[in-house]
Kinemage of the C-alpha trace (Angstrom):
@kinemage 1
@onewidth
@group {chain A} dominant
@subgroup {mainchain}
@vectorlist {calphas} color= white
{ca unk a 1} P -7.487 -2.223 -70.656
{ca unk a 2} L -6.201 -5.619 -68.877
{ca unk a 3} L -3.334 -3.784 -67.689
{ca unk a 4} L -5.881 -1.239 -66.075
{ca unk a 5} L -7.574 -3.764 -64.339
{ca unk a 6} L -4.372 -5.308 -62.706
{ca unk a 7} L -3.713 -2.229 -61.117
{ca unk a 8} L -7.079 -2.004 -60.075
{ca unk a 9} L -7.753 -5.132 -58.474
{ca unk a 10} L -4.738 -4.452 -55.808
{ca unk a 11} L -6.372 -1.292 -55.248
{ca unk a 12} L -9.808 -2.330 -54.958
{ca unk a 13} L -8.797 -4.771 -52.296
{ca unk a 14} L -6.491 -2.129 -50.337
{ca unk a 15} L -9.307 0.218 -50.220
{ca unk a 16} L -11.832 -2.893 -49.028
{ca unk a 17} L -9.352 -3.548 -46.481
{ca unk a 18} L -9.107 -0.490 -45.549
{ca unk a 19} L -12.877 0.426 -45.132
{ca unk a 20} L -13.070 -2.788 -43.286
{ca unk a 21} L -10.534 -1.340 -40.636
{ca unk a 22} L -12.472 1.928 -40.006
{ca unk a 23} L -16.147 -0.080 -39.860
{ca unk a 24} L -14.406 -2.603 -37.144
{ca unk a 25} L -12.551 1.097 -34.938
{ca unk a 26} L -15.741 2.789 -35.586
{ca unk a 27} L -17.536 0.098 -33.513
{ca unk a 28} L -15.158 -0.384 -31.223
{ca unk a 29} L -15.311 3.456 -30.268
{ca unk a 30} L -18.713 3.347 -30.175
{ca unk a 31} L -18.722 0.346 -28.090
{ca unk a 32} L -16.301 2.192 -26.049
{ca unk a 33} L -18.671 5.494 -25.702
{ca unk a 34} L -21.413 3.395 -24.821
{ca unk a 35} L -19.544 1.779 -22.101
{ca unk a 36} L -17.907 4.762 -20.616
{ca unk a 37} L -21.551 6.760 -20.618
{ca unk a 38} L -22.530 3.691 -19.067
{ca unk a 39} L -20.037 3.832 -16.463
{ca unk a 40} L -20.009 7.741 -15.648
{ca unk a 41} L -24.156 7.651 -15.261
{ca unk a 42} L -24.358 5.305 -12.907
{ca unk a 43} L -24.936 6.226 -9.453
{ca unk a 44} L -23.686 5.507 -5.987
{ca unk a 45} L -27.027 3.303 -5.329
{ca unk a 46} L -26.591 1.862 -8.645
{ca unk a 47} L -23.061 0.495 -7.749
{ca unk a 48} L -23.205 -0.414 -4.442
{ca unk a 49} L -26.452 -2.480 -5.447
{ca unk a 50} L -24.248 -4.096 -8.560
{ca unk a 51} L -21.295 -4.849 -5.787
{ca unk a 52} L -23.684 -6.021 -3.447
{ca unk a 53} L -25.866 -8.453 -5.657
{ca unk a 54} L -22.602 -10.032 -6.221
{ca unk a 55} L -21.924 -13.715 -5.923
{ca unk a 56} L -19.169 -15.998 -6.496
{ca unk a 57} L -20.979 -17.955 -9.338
{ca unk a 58} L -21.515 -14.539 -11.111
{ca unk a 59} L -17.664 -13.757 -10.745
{ca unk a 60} L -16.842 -17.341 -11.776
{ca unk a 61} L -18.476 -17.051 -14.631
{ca unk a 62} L -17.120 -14.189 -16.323
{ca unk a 63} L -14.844 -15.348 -19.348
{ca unk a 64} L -11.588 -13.900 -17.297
{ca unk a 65} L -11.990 -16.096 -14.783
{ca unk a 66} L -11.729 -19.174 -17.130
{ca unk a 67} L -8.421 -18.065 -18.356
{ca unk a 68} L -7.349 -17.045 -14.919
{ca unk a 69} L -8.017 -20.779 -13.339
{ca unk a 70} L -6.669 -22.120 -16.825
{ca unk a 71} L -3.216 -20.097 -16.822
{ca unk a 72} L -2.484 -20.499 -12.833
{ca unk a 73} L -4.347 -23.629 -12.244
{ca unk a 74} L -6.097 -22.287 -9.609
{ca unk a 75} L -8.658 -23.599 -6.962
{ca unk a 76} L -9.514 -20.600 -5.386
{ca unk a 77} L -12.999 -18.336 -4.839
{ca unk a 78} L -11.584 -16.060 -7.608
{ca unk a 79} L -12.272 -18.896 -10.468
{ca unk a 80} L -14.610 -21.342 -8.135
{ca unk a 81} L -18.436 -20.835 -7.143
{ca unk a 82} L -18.251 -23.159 -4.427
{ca unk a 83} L -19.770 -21.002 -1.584
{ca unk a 84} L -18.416 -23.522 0.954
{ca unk a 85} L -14.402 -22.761 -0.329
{ca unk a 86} L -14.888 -19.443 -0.287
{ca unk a 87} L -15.955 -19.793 3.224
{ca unk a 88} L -13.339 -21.483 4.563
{ca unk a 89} L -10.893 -19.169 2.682
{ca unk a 90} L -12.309 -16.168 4.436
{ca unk a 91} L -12.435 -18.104 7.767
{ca unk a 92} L -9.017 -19.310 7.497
{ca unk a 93} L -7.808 -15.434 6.491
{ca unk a 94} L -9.609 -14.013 9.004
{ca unk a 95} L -8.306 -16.415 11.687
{ca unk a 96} L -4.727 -15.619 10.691
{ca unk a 97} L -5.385 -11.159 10.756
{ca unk a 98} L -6.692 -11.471 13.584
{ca unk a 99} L -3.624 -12.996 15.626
{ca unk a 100} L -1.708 -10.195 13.574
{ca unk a 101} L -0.022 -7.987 16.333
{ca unk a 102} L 2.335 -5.872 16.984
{ca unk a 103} L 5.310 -7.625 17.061
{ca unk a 104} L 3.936 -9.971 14.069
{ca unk a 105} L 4.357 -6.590 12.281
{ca unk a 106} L 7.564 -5.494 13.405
{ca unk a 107} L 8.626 -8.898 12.254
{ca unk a 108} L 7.375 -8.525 8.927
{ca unk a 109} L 9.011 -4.573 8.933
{ca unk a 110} L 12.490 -5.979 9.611
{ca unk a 111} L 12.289 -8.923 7.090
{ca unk a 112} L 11.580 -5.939 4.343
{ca unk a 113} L 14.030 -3.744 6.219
{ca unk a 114} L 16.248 -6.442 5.452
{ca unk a 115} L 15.568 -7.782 1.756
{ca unk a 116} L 15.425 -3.806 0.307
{ca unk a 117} L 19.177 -3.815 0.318
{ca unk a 118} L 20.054 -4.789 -2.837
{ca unk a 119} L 17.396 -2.847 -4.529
{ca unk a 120} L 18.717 0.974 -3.147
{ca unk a 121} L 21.379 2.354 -5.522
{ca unk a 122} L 23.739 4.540 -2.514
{ca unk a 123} L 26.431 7.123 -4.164
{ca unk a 124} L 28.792 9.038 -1.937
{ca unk a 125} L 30.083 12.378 -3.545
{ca unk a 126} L 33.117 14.444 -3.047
{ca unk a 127} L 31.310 16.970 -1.737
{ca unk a 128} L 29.943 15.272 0.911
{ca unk a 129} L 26.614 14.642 -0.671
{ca unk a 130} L 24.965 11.017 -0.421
{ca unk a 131} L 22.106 10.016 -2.565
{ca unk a 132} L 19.984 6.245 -2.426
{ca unk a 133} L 18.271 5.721 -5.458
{ca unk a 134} L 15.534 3.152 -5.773
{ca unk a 135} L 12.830 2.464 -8.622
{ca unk a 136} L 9.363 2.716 -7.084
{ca unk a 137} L 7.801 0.044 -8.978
{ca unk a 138} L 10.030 -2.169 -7.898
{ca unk a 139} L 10.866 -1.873 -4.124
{ca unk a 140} L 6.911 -1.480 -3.808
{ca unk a 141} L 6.469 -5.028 -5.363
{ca unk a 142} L 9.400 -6.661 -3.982
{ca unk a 143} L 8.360 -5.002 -0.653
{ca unk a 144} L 4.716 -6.780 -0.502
{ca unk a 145} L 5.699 -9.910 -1.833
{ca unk a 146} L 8.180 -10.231 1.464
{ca unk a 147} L 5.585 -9.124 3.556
{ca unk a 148} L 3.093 -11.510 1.964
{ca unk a 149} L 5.304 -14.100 2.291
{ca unk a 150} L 6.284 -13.646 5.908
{ca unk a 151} L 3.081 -12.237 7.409
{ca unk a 152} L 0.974 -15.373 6.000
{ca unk a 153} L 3.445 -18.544 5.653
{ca unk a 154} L 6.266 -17.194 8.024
{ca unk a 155} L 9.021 -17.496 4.858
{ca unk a 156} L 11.809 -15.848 5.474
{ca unk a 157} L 14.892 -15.672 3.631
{ca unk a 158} L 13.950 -15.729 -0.019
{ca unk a 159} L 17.167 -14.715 -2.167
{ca unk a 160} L 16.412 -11.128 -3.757
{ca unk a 161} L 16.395 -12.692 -7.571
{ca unk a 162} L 13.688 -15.167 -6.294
{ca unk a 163} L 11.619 -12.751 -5.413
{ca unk a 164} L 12.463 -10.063 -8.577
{ca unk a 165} L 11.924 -13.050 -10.473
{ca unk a 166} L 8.425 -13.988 -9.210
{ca unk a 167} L 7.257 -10.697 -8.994
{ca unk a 168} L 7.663 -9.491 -12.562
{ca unk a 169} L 6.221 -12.682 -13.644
{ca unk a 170} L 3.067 -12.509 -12.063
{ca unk a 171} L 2.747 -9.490 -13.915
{ca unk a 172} L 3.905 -10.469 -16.691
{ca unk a 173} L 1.769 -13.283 -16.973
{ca unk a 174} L -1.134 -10.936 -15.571
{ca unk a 175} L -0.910 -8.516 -18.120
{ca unk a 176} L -0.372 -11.361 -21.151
{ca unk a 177} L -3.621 -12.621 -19.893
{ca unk a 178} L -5.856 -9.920 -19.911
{ca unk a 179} L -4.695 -9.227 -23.172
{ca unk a 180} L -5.785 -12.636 -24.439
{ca unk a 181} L -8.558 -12.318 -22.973
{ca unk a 182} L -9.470 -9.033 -24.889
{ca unk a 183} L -9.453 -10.774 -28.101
{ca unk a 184} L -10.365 -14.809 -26.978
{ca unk a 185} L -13.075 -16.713 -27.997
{ca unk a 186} L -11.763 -19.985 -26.263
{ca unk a 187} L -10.488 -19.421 -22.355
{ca unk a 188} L -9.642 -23.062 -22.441
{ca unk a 189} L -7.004 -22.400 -24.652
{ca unk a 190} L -4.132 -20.785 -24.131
{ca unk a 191} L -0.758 -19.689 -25.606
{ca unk a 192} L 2.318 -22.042 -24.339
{ca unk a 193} L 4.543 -19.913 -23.588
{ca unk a 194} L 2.305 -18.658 -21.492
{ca unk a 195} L 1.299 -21.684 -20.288
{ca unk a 196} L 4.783 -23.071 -19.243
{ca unk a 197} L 5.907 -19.856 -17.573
{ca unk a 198} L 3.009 -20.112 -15.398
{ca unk a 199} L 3.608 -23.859 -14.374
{ca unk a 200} L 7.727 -22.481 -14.071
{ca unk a 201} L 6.500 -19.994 -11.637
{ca unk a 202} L 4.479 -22.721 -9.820
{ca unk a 203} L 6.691 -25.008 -9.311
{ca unk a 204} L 9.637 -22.258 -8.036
{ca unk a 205} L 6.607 -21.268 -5.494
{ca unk a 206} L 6.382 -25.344 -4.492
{ca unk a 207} L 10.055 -25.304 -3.551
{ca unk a 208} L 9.819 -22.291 -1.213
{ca unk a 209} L 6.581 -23.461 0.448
{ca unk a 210} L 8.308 -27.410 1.163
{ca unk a 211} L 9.103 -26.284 4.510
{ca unk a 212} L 5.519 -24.283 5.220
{ca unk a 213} L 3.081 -26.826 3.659
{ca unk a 214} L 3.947 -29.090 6.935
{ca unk a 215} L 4.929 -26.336 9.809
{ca unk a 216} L 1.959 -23.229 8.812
{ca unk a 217} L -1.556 -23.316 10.077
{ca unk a 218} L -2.559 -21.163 6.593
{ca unk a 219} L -0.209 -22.907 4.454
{ca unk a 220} L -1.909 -26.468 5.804
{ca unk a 221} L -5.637 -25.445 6.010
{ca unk a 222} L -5.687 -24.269 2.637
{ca unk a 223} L -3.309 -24.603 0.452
{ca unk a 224} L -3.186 -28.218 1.234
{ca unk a 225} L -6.527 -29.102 2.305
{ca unk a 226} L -9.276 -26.772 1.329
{ca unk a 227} L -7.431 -26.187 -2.480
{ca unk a 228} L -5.099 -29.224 -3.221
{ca unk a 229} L -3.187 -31.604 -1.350
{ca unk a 230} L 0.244 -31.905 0.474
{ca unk a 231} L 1.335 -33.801 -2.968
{ca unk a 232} L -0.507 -31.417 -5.171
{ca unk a 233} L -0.544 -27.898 -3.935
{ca unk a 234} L -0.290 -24.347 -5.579
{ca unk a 235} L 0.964 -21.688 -3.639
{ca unk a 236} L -0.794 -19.074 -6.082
{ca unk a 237} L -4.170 -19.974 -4.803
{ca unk a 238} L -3.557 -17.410 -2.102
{ca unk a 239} L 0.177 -15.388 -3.030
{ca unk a 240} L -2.037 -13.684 -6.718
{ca unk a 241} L -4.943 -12.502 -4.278
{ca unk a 242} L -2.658 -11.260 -1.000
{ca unk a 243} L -0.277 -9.761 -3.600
{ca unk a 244} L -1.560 -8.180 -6.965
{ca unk a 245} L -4.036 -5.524 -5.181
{ca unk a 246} L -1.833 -4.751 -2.535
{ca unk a 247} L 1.025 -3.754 -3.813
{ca unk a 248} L -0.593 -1.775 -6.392
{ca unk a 249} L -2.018 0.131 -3.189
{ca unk a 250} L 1.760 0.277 -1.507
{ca unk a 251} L 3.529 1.947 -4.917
{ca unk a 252} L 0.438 4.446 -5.638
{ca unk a 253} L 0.924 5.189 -2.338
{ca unk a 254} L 4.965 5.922 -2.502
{ca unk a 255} L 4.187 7.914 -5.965
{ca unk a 256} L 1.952 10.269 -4.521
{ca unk a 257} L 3.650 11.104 -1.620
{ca unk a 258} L 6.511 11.829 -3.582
{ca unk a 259} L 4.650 13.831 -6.218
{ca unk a 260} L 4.335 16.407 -3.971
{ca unk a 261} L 7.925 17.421 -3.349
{ca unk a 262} L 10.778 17.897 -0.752
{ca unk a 263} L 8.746 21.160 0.102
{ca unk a 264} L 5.593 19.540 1.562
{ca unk a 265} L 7.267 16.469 3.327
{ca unk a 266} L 4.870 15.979 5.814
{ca unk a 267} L 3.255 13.296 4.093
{ca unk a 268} L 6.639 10.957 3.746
{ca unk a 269} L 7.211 11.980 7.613
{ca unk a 270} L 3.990 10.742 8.587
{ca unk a 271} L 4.746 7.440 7.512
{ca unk a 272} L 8.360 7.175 8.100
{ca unk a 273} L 7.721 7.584 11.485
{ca unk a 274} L 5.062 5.827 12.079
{ca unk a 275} L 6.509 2.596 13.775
{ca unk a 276} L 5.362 -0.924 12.376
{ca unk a 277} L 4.698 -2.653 16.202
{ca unk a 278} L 2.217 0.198 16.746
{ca unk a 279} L -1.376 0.769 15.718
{ca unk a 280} L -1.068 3.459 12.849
{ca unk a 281} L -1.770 7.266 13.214
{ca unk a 282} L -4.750 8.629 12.139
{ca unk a 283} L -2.916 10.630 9.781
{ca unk a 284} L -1.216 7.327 8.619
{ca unk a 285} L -3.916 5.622 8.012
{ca unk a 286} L -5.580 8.929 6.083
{ca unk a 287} L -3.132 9.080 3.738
{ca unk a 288} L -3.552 4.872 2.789
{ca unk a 289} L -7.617 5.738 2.166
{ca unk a 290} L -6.526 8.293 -0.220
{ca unk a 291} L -4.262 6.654 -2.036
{ca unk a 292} L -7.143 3.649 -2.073
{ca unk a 293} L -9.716 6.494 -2.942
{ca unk a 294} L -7.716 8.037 -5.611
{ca unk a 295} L -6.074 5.020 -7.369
{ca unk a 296} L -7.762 1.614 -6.050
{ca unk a 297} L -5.531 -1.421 -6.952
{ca unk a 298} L -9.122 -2.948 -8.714
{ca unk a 299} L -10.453 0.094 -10.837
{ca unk a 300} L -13.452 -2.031 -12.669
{ca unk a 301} L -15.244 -5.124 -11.896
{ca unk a 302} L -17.296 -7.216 -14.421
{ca unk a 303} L -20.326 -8.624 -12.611
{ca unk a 304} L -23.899 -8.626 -14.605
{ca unk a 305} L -22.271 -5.036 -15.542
{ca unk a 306} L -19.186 -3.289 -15.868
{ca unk a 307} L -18.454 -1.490 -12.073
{ca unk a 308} L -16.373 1.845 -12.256
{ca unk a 309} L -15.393 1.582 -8.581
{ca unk a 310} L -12.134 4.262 -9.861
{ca unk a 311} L -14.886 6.694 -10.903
{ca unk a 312} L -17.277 6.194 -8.211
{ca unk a 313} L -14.321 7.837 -5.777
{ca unk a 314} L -13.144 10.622 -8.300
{ca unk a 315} L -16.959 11.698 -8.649
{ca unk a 316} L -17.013 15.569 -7.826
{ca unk a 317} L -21.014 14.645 -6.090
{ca unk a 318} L -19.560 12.901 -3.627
{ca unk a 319} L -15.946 13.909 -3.038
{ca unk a 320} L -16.632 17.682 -3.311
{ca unk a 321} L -14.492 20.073 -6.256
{ca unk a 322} L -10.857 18.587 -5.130
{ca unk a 323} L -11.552 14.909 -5.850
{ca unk a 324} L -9.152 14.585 -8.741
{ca unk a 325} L -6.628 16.006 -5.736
{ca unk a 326} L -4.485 13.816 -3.287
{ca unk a 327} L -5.240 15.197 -0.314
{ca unk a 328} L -5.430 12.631 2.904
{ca unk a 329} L -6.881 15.285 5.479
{ca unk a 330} L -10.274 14.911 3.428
{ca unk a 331} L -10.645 11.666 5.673
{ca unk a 332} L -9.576 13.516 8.994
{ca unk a 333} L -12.520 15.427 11.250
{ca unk a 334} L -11.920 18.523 13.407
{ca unk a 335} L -10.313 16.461 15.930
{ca unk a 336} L -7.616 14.607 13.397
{ca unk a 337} L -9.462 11.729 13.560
{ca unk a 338} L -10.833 9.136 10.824
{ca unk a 339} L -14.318 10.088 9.460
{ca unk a 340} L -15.303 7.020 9.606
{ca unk a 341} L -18.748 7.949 7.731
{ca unk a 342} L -16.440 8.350 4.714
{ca unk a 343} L -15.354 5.091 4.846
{ca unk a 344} L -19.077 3.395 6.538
{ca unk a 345} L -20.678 0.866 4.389
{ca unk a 346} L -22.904 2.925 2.091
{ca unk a 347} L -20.276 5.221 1.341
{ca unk a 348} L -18.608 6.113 -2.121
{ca unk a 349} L -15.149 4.507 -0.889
{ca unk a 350} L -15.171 0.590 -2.085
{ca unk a 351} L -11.646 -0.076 -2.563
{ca unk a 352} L -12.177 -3.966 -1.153
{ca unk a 353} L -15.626 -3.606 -2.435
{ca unk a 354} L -19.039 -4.592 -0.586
{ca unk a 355} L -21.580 -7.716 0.487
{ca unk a 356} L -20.889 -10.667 0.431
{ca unk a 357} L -17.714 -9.996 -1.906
{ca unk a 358} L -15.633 -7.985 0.068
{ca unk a 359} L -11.891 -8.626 1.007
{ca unk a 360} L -11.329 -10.399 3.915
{ca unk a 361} L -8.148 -7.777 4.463
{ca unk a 362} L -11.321 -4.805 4.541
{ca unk a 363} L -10.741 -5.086 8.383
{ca unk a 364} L -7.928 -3.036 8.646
{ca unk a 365} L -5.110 -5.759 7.641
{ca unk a 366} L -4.727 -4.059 4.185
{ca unk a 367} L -4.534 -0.571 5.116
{ca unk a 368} L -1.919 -1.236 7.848
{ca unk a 369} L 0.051 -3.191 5.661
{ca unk a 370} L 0.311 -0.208 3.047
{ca unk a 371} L 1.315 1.794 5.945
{ca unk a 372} L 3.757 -0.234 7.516
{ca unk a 373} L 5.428 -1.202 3.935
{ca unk a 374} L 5.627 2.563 2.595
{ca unk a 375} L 6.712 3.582 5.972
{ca unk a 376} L 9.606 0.845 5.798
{ca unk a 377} L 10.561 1.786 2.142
{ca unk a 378} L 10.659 5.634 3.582
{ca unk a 379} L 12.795 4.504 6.490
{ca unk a 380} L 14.963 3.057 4.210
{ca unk a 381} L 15.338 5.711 1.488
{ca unk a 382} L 15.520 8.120 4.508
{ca unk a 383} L 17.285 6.937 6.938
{ca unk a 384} L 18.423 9.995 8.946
{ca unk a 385} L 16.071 11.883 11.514
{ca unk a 386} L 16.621 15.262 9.287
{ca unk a 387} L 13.423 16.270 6.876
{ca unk a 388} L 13.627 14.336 3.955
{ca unk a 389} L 14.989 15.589 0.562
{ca unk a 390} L 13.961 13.766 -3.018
{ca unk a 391} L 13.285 14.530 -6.353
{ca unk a 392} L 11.733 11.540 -8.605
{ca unk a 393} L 12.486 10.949 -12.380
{ca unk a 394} L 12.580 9.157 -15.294
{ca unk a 395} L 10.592 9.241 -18.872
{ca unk a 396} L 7.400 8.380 -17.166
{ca unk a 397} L 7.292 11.033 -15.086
{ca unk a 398} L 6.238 13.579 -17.641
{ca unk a 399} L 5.349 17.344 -17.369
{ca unk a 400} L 1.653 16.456 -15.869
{ca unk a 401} L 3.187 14.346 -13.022
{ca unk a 402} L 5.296 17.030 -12.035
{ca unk a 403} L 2.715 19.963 -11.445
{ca unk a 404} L 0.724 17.635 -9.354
{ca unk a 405} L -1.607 16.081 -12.075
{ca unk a 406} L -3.643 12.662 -10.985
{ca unk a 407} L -1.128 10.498 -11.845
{ca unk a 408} L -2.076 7.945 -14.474
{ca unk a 409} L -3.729 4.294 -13.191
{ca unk a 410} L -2.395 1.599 -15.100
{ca unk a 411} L -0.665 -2.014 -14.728
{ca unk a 412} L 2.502 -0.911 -16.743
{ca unk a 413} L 2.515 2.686 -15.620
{ca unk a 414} L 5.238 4.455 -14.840
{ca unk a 415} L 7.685 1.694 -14.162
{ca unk a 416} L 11.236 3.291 -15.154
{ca unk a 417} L 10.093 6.225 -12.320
{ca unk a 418} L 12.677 6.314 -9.912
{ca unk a 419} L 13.045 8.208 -6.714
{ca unk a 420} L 16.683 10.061 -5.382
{ca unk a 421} L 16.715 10.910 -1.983
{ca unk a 422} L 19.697 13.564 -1.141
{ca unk a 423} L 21.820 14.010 2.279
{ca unk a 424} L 24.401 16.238 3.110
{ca unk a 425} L 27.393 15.884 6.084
């Protein structure tokens, strides 16, 4: 009899255990459910309202945004509700897009031009075949991040393991984050090594900016002023907001341009030749919206709700029966023109959201910048004036990629894709 009991007792608390797991999944699916019904009935008015009613004190404070100041030590409108720093933020920003020209652009196109290098893999073959090979993931990042850093500070120069480096950590450290902050109770405390490869990161970022906090209007204004101090300043107040969306929006971009083959190229020409110094095509700028529509770099937003601003532009009601589909010419009229009524205020395209919160970058500055940075990374990768020839692999790129599939939006998603592009003599 005792001897039954000792083999029941382990059992007993096995199967508790176990029971315990399924009650604790159970309510996290339904939780789930409930959200995603949520989500998927809510309607254009509904989320435009939600976006709109925004405020800065609402976004600061979400839990997120307490680990987000916390990990980065930020002073920023992203983690403050100070409606007079978010002001100057946007006036400062503003200020500096608007002297953006022409040749500011083709000075930010040649400092990529230039940096890309080291990152495309070139093969010559006997047979007088040359391929470049280049991951997507990472000449997208490592693309933005040069244009962020010359565009806004005028930096120039940063050696190619800097910038690998700080790139991958601010993702890193972005996705460690939001997966604390799935399963925190206490924002003000976080995990060390965390912690210290943040303040690594910041002070890296300190020694490239020694030179801009005292020669650029931006770097001065706010890094310096509005945020911190010349003796106490953190370059990620503004390098995590001018980088993480956009080049998200740049390597979406890239993939779905090159999801659709060497045999309809006329996407990857588009951009390719569309030169940096000059206002983008139409076309150009059509295929940016839809790669905004179709993957935005911010998919949700946490306000008094959850906003599905992803599901909002992949909703058949207002995108018609091909809005799963990548197809740019939706946002071009009769003419080849913009539509602009797709992309009005009021509209179900939001990819820098609405109100009060909306990007500073909504102007325009963001879309060109995708343009000019894929085109760059196409002029690179194709470098001759013949019709281009690729074919992109890797694990990632599985069987629904291929036959044209919505490609899957996440953080970590598809990162060991790489594309070959092929010449012959």
């Amino acid at each position: 009899m005792f001897e039954i009991y000792l083999l029941l007792t382990p059992l007993a608390g096995i199967l508790l255990t176990l029971l315990f797991t399924l009650m604790v999944n159970n309510r996290k699916s339904r939780t789930k459910t409930a959200d995603k019904e949520q989500r998927s009935g809510q309607t254009l008015e509904e989320t435009l309202s939600a976006l709109q009613d925004s405020t800065i004190a609402i976004r600061a404070s979400k839990a997120g945004a307490a680990t987000l100041k916390n990990l980065w030590r930020l002073n920023n409108p992203f983690v403050s509700d100070s409606a007079e720093l978010q002001q100057a933020y946007r006036r400062a920003l503003v200020k500096v897009f608007s002297r953006t020209n022409g040749d500011t652009w083709k000075g930010i196109a040649h400092s990529v031009a230039g940096s890309l290098e080291p990152l495309l893999h070139r093969r010559c073959s006997a047979d007088g075949s040359h391929t470049i090979t280049a991951n997507i993931r990472d000449v997208s990042r490592h693309a933005t991040l040069v244009a962020v850093f010359k565009g806004l500070f005028d930096i120039d120069n940063v050696p190619t393991e800097t910038l690998t480096y700080i790139g991958s950590e601010i993702h890193r450290l972005t996705v460690g984050k939001k997966q604390y902050d799935a399963g925190t109770t206490r924002p003000d405390y976080l995990p060390q090594d965390l912690q210290r490869s943040a303040d690594r990161l910041i002070d890296i970022l300190r020694g490239i900016f020694s030179e801009a906090k005292n020669t650029n209007e931006l770097a001065q204004t706010v890094l310096c002023s509005i945020s911190g101090t010349p003796d106490n300043f953190n370059p990620l107040n503004l390098v995590i907001p001018a980088f993480e969306a956009p080049w998200r929006g740049v390597y979406y971009t890239l993939l779905a341009v090159f999801q659709q083959g060497s045999k309809r190229p006329q996407d990857v020409l588009t951009l390719r030749n569309c030169s940096a110094h000059q206002q983008p095509s139409s076309a150009a700028l059509a295929i940016a919206y839809e790669s905004l529509r179709l993957y935005p770099p911010i998919r949700r937003v946490r306000r008094d709700g959850r906003v599905d601003i992803e599901a909002v532009q992949r909703d058949p009601s207002y995108w018609g029966s091909t809005a799963a589909k990548f197809d740019p010419s939706r946002f071009l009229d009769e003419n080849g023109e913009i539509n602009t009524t797709l992309i009005s205020p009021g509209s179900a395209w939001m990819p820098f959201a609405v109100g009060s919160m909306k990007c500073p970058s909504a102007g325009g500055y963001s879309a060109r910048m995708i343009v000019m940075l894929a085109g760059e990374v196409l002029r690179q990768l194709f470098p001759s004036e013949s019709t281009p020839q690729w074919y992109v692999d890797g694990p990632e790129w599985d069987l629904a990629a291929k036959n044209g599939q919505t490609l899957r939006a996440g953080r970590d998603e598809y990162a060991s894709v790489y594309v070959v592009s092929e010449s012959y003599k």
